[in-house]
ZAMARGU-4260 file (C-alpha; in steps of 0.2 Angstrom, whole numbers, plus 5000, padded with zeros to 4 digits):
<rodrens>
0) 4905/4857/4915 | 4896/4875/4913 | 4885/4882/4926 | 4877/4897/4932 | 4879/4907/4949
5) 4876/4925/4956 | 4895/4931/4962 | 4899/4947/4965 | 4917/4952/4958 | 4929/4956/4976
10) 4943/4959/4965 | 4955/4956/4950 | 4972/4954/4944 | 4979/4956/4926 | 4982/4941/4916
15) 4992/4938/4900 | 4990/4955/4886 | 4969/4957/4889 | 4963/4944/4900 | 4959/4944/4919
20) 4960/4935/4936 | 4942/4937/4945 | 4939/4933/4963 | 4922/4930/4962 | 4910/4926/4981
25) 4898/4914/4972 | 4882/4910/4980 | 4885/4893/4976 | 4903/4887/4979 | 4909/4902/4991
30) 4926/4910/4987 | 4932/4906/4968 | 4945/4909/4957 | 4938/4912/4938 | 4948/4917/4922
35) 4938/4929/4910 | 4949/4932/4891 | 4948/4948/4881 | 4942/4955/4893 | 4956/4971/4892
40) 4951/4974/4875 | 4944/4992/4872 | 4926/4988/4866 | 4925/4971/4876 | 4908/4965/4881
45) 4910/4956/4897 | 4922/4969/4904 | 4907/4974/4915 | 4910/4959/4923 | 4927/4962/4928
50) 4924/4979/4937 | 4922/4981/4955 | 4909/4977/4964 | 4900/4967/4949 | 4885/4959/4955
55) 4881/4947/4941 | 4875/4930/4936 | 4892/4923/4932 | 4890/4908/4917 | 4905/4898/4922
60) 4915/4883/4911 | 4923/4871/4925 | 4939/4859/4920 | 4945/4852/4935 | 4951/4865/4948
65) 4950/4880/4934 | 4933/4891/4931 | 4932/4903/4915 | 4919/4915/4912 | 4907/4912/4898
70) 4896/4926/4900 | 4888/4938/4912 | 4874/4946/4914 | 4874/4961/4925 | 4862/4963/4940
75) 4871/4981/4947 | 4886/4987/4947 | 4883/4999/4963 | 4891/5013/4954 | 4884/5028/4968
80) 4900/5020/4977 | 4911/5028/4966 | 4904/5042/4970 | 4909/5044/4989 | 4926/5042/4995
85) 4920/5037/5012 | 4909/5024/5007 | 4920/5019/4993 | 4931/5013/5006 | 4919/5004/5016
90) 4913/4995/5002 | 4931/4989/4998 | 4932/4984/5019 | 4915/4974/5016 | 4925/4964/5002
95) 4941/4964/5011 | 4932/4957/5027 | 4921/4944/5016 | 4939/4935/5010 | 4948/4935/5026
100) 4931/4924/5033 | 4925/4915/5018 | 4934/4899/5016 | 4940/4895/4996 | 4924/4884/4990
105) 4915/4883/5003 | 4896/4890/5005 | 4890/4903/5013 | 4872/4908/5007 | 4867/4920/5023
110) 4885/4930/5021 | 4883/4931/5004 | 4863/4939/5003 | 4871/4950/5018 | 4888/4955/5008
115) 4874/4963/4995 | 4862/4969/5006 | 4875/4980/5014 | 4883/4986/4997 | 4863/4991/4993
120) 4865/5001/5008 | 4880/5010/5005 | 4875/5014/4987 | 4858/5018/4989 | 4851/5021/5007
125) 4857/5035/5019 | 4863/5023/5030 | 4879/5030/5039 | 4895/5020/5028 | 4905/5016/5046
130) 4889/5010/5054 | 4884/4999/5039 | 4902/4993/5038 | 4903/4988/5057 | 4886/4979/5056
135) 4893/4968/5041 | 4907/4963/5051 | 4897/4957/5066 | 4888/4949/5054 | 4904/4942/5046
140) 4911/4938/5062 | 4895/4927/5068 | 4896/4917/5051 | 4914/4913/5053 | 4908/4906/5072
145) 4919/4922/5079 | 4904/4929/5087 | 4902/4943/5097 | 4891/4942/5114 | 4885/4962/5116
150) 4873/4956/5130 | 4879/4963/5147 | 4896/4957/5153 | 4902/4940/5146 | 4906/4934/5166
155) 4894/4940/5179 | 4879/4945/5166 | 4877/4958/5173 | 4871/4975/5163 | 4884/4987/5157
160) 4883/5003/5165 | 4897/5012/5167 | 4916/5010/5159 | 4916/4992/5149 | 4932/4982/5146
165) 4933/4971/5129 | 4940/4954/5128 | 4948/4950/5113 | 4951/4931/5114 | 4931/4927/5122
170) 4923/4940/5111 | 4912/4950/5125 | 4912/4962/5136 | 4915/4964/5153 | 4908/4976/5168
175) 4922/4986/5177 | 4918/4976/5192 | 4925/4961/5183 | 4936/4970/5171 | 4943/4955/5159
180) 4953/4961/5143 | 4954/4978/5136 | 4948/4993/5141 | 4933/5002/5130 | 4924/5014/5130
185) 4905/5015/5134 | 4903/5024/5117 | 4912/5009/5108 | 4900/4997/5118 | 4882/5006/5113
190) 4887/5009/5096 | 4891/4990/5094 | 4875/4986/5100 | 4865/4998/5089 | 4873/4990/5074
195) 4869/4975/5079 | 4852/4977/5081 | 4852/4979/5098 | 4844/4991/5112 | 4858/5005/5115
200) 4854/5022/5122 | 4859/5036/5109 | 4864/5048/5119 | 4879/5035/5123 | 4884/5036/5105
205) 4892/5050/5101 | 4909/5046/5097 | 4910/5028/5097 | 4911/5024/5077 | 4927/5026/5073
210) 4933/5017/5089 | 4918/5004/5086 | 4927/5001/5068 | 4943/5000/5076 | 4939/4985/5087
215) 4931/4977/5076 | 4945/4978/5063 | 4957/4971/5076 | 4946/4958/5082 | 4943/4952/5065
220) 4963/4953/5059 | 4968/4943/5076 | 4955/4931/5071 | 4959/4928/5053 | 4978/4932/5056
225) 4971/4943/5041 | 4978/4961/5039 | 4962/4973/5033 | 4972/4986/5027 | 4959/4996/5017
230) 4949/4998/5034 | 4964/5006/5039 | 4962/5017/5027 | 4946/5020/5031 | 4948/5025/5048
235) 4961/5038/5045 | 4947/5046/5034 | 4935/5045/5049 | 4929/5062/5059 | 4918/5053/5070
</rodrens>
């Protein structure tokens, strides 16, 4: 069976002399596995499709539980990334928190339009690379049902106003008064919210991405019992 769907390429592995392992995030089927031949030849005309962060519509032959790709046709290849290590990086942790979420086959149409949207951002907008990467994983977190509750403390409801406490296994804040899980900082709290889209006062900010990015990466890895290693990475790049 062939059929077509957008993907974008989260990564490959070398197969046999020239061909290629994709893992592609279909907007169709999820999280697939797709052989693409010849594609290691020099001169080879899908190796566009191979390269990271492809965007593409993906002509797939299905036979059984095996996909092989046909032909591509490129919609962007975000190429700007390349071009910043920082947001290089962030990119990759946008990839590696879409596979620790998205199960094998199974779709995932908002995460998908929200995985692109935030690689646009990175390679076109001046949007901050931690900022955009946090808010993705927000995002990522709620489509994987491990949402985040930002709104006042997750016991008494009561607004946050002075030093916040995080817990890891609810997924919410809580006031000192109440002080259940981890404790935060007021920076960590308002820059969560302003990535979520939430109000947050500015001023609160200054300081709180990289430990923003921090919780988020280990509430996500205790989640997904995934470790996000290249978010790591990232972090030790952070002057925030």
């Amino acid at each position: 069976m062939e059929w077509k769907t957008d993907a974008l390429m989260l990564g490959g592995i070398d197969y046999k002399d020239h061909d290629k392992l994709l893992t592609l995030f279909t907007a169709d089927k999820g999280i697939i596995c797709a052989g693409i031949k010849g594609v290691r030849k020099p001169k080879a005309k899908l190796s566009f499709a191979a390269q990271p962060f492809a965007f593409a519509e993906y002509v797939l032959v299905e036979k059984g539980e095996h996909h092989t790709v046909k032909s591509a046709y490129l919609y962007d290849g975000f190429y700007p990334l390349r071009q910043d290590v920082e947001r290089y990086y962030a990119a990759n942790g946008i990839f590696a928190v879409c596979k620790a979420v998205a199960p094998d086959g199974e779709q995932l149409h908002s995460l998908f339009v929200a995985t692109v949207q935030a690689l646009k951002e990175l390679a076109y907008a001046d949007a901050d690379p931690i900022e955009t990467l946090v808010g993705y994983m927000l995002t990522a977190a709620g489509e994987a049902g491990y949402f985040l509750d930002l709104d006042g403390c997750g016991i008494c409801g009561a607004e946050i106003e002075g030093e916040p406490y995080f817990d890891f296994d609810a997924g919410h804040f809580t006031c000192k008064e109440c002080s259940v899980g981890s404790r935060a900082s007021v920076s960590t709290y308002h820059v969560l919210r302003k990535c979520a889209g939430a109000a947050y006062d500015e001023s609160k900010t200054q300081g709180g991405k990289k430990r923003a990015l921090r919780l988020m990466k280990a509430f996500l890895e205790g989640k997904t019992e995934t470790e996000l290693a290249c978010i790591g990475e990232l972090l030790q790049l952070c002057t925030d």
